[in-house]
C-alpha positions as CSV (number, residue, x, y, z in Angstrom):
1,X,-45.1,37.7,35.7
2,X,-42.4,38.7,33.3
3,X,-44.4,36.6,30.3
4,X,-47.4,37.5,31.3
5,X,-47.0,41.1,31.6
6,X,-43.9,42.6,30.4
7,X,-43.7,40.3,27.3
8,X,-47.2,39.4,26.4
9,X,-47.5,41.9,23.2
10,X,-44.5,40.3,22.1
11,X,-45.3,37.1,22.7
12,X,-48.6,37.9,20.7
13,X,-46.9,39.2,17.7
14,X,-44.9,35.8,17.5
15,X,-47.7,33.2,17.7
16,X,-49.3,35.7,14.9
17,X,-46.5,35.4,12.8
18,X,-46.8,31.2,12.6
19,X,-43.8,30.7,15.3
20,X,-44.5,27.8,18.1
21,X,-43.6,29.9,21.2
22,X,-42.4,28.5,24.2
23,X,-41.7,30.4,27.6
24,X,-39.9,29.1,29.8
25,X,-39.4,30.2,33.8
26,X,-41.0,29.1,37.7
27,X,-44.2,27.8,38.0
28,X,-46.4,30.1,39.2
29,X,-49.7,32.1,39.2
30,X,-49.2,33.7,35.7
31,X,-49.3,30.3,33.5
32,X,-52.6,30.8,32.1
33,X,-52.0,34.0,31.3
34,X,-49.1,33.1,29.4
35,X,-51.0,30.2,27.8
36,X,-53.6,32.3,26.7
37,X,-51.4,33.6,24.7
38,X,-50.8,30.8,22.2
39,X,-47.3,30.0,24.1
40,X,-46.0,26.4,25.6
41,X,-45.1,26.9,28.7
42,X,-41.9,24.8,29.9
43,X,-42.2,25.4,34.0
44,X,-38.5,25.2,36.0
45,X,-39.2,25.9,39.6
46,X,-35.4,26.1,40.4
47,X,-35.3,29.6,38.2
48,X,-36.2,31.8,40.1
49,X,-35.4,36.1,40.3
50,X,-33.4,35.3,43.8
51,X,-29.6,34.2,43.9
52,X,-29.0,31.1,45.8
53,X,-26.0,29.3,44.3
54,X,-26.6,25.6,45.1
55,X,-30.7,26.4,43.1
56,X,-28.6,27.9,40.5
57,X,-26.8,25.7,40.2
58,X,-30.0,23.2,39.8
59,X,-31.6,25.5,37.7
60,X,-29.1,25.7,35.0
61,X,-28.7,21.9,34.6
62,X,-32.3,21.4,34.2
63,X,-32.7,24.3,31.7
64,X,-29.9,23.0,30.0
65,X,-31.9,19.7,29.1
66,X,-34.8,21.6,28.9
67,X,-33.2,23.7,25.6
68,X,-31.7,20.5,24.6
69,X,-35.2,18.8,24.6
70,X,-37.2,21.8,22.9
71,X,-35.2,21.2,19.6
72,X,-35.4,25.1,19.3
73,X,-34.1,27.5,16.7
74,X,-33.9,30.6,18.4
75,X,-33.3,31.5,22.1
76,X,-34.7,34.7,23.5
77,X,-33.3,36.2,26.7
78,X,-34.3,38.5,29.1
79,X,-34.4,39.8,32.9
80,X,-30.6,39.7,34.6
81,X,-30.0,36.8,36.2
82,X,-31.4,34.0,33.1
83,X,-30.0,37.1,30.8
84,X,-26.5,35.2,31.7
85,X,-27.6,31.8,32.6
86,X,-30.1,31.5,29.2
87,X,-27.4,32.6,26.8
88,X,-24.6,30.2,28.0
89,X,-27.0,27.8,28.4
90,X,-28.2,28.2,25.0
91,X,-25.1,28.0,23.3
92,X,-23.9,24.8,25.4
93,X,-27.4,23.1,23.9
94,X,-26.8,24.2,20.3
95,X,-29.3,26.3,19.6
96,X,-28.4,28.2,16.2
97,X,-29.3,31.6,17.3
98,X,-29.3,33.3,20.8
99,X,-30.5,36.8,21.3
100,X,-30.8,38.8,24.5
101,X,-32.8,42.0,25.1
102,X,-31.1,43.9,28.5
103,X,-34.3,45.3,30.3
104,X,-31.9,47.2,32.5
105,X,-28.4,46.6,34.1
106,X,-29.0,44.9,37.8
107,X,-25.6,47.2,38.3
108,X,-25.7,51.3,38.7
109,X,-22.6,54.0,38.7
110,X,-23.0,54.6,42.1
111,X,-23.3,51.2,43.4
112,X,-20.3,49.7,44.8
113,X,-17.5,48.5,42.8
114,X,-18.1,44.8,44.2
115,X,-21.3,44.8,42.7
116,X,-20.5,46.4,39.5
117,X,-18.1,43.9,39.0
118,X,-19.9,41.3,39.6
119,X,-22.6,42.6,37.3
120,X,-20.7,43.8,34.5
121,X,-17.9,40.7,34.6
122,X,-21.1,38.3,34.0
123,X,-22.6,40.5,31.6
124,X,-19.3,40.6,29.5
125,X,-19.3,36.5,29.9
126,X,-23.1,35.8,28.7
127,X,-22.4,38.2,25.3
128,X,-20.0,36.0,24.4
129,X,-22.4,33.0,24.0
130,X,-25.1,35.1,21.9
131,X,-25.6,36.1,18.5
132,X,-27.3,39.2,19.0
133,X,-28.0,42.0,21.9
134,X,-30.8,44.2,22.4
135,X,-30.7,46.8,24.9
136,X,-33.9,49.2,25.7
137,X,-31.7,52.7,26.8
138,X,-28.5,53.4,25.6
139,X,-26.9,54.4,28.9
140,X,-26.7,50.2,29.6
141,X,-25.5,50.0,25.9
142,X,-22.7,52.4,26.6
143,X,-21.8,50.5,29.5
144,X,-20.9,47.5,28.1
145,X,-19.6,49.1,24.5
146,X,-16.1,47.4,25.1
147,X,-17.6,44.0,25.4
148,X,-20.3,44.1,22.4
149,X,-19.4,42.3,19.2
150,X,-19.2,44.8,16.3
151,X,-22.1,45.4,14.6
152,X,-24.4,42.1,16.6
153,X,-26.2,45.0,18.9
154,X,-28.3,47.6,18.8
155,X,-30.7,49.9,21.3
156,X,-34.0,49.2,20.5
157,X,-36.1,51.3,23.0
158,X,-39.3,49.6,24.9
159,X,-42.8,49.4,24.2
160,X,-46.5,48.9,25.4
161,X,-49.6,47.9,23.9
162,X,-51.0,51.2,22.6
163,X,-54.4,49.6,21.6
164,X,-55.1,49.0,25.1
165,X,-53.4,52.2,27.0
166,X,-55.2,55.1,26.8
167,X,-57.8,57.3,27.9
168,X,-60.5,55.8,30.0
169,X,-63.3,58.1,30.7
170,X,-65.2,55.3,31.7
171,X,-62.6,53.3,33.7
172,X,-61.4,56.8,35.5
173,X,-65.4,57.1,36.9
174,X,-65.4,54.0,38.4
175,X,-62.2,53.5,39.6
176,X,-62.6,57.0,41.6
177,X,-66.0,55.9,42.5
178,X,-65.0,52.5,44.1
179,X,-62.0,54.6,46.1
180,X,-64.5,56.8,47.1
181,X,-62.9,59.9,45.4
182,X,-64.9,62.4,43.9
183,X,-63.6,64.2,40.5
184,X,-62.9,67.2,42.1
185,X,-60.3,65.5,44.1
186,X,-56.8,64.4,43.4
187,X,-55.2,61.1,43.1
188,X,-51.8,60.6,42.7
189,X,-50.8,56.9,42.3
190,X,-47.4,54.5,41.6
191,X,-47.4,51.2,39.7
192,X,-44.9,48.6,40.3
193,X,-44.0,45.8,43.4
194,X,-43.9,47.1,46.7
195,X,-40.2,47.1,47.1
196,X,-37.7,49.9,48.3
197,X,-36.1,49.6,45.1
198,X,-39.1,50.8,43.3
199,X,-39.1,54.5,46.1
200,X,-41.9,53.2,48.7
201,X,-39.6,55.4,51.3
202,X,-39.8,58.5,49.4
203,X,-42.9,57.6,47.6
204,X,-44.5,57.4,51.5
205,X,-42.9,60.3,53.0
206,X,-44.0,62.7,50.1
207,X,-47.6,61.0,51.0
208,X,-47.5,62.0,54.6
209,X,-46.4,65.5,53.4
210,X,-49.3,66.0,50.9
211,X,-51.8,63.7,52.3
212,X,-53.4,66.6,52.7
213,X,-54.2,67.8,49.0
214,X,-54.5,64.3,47.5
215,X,-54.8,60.7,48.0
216,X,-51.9,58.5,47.1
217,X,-52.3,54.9,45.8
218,X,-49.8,52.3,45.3
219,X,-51.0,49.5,42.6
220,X,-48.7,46.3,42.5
221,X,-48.2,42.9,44.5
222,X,-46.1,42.5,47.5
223,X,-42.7,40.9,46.8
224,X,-41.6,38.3,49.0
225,X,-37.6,38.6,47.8
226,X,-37.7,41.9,49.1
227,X,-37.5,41.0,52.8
228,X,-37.5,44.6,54.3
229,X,-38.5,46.2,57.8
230,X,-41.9,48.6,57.4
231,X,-40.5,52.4,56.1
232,X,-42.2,55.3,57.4
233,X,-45.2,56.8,56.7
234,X,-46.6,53.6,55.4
235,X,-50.4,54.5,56.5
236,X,-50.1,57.6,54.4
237,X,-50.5,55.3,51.5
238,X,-53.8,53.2,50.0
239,X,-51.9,50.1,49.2
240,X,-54.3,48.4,46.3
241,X,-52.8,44.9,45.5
242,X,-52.2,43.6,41.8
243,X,-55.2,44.5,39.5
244,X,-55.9,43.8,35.9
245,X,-57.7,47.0,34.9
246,X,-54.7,49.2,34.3
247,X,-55.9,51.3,31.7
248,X,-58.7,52.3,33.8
249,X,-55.9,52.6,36.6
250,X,-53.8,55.2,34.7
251,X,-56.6,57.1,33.5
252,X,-58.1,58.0,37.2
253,X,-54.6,59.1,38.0
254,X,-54.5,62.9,37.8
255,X,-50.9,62.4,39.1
256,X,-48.6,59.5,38.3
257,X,-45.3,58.9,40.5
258,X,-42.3,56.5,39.9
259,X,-39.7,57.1,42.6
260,X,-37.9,54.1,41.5
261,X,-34.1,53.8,41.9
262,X,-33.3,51.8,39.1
263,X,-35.1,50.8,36.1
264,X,-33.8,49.8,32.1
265,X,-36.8,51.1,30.7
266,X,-40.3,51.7,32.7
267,X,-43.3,50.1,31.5
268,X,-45.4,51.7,33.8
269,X,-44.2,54.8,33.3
270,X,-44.9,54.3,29.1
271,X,-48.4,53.3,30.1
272,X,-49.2,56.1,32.3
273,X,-47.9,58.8,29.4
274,X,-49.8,56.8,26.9
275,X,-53.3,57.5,28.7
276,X,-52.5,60.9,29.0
277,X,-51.5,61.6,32.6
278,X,-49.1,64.2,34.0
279,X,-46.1,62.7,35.7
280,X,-43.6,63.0,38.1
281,X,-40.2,60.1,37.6
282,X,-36.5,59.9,38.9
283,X,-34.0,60.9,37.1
284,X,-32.4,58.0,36.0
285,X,-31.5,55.4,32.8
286,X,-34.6,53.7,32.2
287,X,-36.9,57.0,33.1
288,X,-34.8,59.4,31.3
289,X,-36.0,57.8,28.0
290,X,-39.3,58.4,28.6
291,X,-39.6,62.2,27.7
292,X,-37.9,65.6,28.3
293,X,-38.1,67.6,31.4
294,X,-40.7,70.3,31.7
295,X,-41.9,68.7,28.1
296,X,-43.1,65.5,28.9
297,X,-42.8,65.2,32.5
298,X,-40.8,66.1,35.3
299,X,-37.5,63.9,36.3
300,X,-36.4,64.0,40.7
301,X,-33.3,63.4,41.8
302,X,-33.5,59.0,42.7
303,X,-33.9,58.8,46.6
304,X,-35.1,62.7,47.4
305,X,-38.6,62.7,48.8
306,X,-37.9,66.5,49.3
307,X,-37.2,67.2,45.4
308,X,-40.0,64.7,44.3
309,X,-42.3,65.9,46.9
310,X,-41.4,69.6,45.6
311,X,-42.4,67.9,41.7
312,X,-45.2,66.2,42.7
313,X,-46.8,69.2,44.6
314,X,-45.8,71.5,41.6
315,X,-48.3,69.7,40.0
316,X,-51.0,69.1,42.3
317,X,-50.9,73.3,42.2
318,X,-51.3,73.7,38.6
319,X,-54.3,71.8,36.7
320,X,-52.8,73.7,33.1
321,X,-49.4,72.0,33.9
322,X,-50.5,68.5,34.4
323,X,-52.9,69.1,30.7
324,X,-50.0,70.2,28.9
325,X,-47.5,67.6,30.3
326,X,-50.3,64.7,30.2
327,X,-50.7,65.5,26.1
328,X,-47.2,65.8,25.4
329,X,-46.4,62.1,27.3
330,X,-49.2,60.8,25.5
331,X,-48.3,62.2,21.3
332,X,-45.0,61.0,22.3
333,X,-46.3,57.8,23.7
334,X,-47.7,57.2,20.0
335,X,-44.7,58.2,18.4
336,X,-42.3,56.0,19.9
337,X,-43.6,53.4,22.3
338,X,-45.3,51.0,20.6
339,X,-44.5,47.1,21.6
340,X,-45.4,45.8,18.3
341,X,-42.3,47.3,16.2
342,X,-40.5,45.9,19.3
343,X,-42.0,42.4,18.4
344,X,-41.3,42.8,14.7
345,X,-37.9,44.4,15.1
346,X,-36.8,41.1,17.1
347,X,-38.2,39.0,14.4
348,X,-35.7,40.6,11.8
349,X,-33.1,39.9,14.4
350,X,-33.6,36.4,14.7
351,X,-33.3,35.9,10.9
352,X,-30.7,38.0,10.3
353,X,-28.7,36.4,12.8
354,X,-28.3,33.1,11.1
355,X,-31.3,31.5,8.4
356,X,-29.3,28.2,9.0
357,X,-32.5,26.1,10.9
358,X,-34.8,29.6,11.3
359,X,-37.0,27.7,8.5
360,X,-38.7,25.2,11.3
361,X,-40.0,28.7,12.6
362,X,-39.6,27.7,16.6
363,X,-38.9,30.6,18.9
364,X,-38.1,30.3,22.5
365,X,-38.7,33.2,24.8
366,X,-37.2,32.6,28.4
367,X,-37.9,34.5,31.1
368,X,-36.1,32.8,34.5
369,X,-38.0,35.8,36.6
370,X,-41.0,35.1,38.8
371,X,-41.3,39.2,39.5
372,X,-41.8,41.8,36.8
């Protein structure tokens, strides 16, 4: 899913640019998705998002040979866990260059020192197998400062496909029409895998409070990792599934929500401001970097279904307040969130990391997670 959807653009801009591409990660629905794409893809079903030490274990032998088989001049990391394994195991196969891009630390402030530990202490190891690091917010950046070679790093922000995310007139009428909401109702809706991690708890219980003046949608798969009990208040929400017309999604919002508790940089969100819609996020790295407060958008304190339900409903009151945040989110959107200088800024990165090989014009993008 990670290829397919979070790295696709990317992925795009490489093939374009003459590189073979390979992507590397589980076997799953997404290959031909990914293949579409122009890229090889090199399926390890032991690398998987979950941690299970004895697959681990498994998993980084076999990528390991994999690299070593590939003959690859640059290695491409991303998502937490193969963020660490791919950059060791890069360096152990002798690839000449080994970048990583940190989507978001797997660790926050207010977790417990155990887990920051753990987090931060492999972190620290895997930089000192790459060339390069790329971080999307600089909150994460700043966090690992002590660790970072000097001058091999940089915060590069994140990105979506702005030919593709915008206003949908079209898409809003007959996504309302096949949810059987008219236009003079309201529709608030979250994008992301039904996990607590992303707010489903407060997201529910501010849909039971409000169910009322709008109908709330939830767009994204189930996630089997996240083994979890039902939360409260469930029923209050129109659980959709996965679905591949997210443009026309976003632009039938009049309200978009992301109650999420941690994120490095949020795609939905960037997708949701670039077609224009008003919206309510937590106030947190990764959502922060989105836009301003009472500019862009409004920020909730991360696990307070009162405050977000007080946002959310703020803006289900005032139809001036969603126009004027919905068109500040989406000129910023243009400004600064466009994938492709992502793509193009990694490309420089690559070949100013070392030229030594970088002429056989191979790139390898891995992406160990089977979950966005």
């Amino acid at each position: 899913m990670s290829l397919a959807l979070l790295l696709s653009t990317e992925l795009e801009v490489d093939v374009s640019e003459g590189h073979e591409v390979f992507g590397i990660s589980a076997p799953g629905r997404y290959v031909p998705r990914v293949e579409m794409l122009g890229v090889t893809h090199v399926p390890l079903p032991a690398l998987t998002r979950s941690w299970n030490p004895r697959q681990d274990f498994e998993a980084f032998r076999d990528l390991i040979h994999a690299l070593r088989s590939l003959d690859l001049d640059v290695l491409h990391t991303h998502n937490p866990k193969t963020g660490v394994m791919g950059r060791i195991a890069g360096r152990l196969a002798g690839i000449p260059v080994v970048v990583n891009t940190c989507h978001g630390l797997w660790a926050r402030p207010e977790d417990r020192l155990r887990k920051r530990a753990f987090v931060y202490g492999a972190e620290a190891l895997a930089i000192r197998f790459s060339d390069y690091e790329l971080f999307q917010n600089a909150a994460d950046r700043d966090t690992m400062r002590r660790f970072l070679k000097p001058g091999r790093h940089e915060v590069v922000g994140n990105g979506v496909d702005l030919e593709r995310f915008q206003p949908d007139p079209e898409g809003r009428r007959r996504v309302r029409e096949e949810l059987g909401v008219s236009d003079d109702d309201l529709l608030v809706g979250t994008i992301g895998r039904q996990v607590r991690e992303k707010g489903l708890a407060e997201f529910a219980e501010v849909a039971h409070r409000l169910g009322d003046r709008a109908t709330f949608v939830w767009v994204g798969p189930e996630d089997g990792s996240d083994a979890r009990t039902p939360v409260p208040h469930e029923d209050a929400v129109r659980f959709l599934g996965e679905r591949t017309d997210m443009d026309a999604i976003y632009s039938a919002l009049d309200v978009f929500v992301l109650a999420s508790h941690r994120e490095g940089f949020s795609r939905a969100s960037m997708e949701a401001a670039a077609c224009d819609v008003a919206m309510v996020l937590t106030d947190i790295r990764g959502c922060r970097e989105i836009g301003t407060h009472e500019e862009h958008l409004l920020l909730a304190p991360a696990g307070d279904a009162t405050a977000l339900g007080y946002a959310v409903q703020r803006l289900l009151d005032s139809a001036p307040l969603r126009t004027r945040l919905g068109d500040a989110a989406a000129a910023r959107a243009r400004d600064e969130f466009d994938q492709r200088e992502i793509a193009y800024r990694s490309l420089a990165v690559y070949a100013a990391s070392g030229s030594r090989g970088f002429g056989r014009r191979q790139e390898f993008h891995d992406s160990g997670a089977t979950h966005a």
